[in-house]
N, C-alpha and C positions, 0 to 999 in steps of 0.2 A: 143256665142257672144251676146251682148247686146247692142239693139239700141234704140236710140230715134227718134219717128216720132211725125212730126209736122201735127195736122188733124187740118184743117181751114175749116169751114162751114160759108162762107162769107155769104150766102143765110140768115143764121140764124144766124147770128153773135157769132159764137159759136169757140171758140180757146183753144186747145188743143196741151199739151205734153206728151206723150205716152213712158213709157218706156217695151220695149218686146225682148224675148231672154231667151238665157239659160246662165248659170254660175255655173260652176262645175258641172254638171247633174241636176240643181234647175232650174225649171222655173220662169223665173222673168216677169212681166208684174203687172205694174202700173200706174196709172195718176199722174205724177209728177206735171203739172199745167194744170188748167181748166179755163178760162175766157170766160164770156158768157159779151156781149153789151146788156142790156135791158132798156129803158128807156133811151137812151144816156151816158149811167154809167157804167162802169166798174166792172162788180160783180166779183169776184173772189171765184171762186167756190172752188178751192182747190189747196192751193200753198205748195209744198213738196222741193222746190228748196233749193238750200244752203243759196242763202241770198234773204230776204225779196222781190218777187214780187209789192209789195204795195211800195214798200220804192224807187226802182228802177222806179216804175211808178212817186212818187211825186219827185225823184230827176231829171228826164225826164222832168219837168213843169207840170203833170198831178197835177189838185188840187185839195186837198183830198176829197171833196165836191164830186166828180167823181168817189170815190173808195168805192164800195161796199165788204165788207168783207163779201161773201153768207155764209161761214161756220159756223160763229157765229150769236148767237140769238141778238136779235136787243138791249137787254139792254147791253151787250159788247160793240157793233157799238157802239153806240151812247159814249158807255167813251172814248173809243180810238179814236173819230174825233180832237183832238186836239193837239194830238203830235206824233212823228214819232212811228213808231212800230218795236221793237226789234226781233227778230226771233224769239225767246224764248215766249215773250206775242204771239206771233201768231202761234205758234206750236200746230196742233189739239192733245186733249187728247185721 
């Protein structure tokens, strides 16, 4: 069986989803989403979710100015601040 835990490190602004479990005899255990707060900003360390964590944050009123994409190198960031982002552009390679 296969579950998701939520690890919150309020102390260090540190948010976490955790997938861990077995499936068919496979062990599964990954980081489905990582958000760290630094700087007052949203860095998003690693989003594996089905639809767009970033996209859900600016549809929430977060504005993009606040969203840090940590998994891309900063010449990415900087082209993707001005429009919504598809899953697909944000799918790590």
């Amino acid at each position: 069986m296969v579950q998701i835990e939520h690890i919150f490190d309020r102390e260090r602004d540190r948010y976490l989803l955790v997938e861990t479990g077995w499936d068919d005899g496979d062990r599964i255990y990954g980081t489905l989403l990582h958000i760290d707060i630094i700087d007052n900003k949203l860095w998003i360390q690693k989003d594996q979710m089905d639809e767009s964590i970033a996209n859900e944050l600016i549809d929430a009123g977060i504005k993009k100015d606040y969203i840090v994409l940590g998994f891309e190198q900063c010449s990415a960031k900087i082209s993707r601040r001005s429009k919504k982002l598809s899953k697909r552009e944000m799918a790590i390679s």
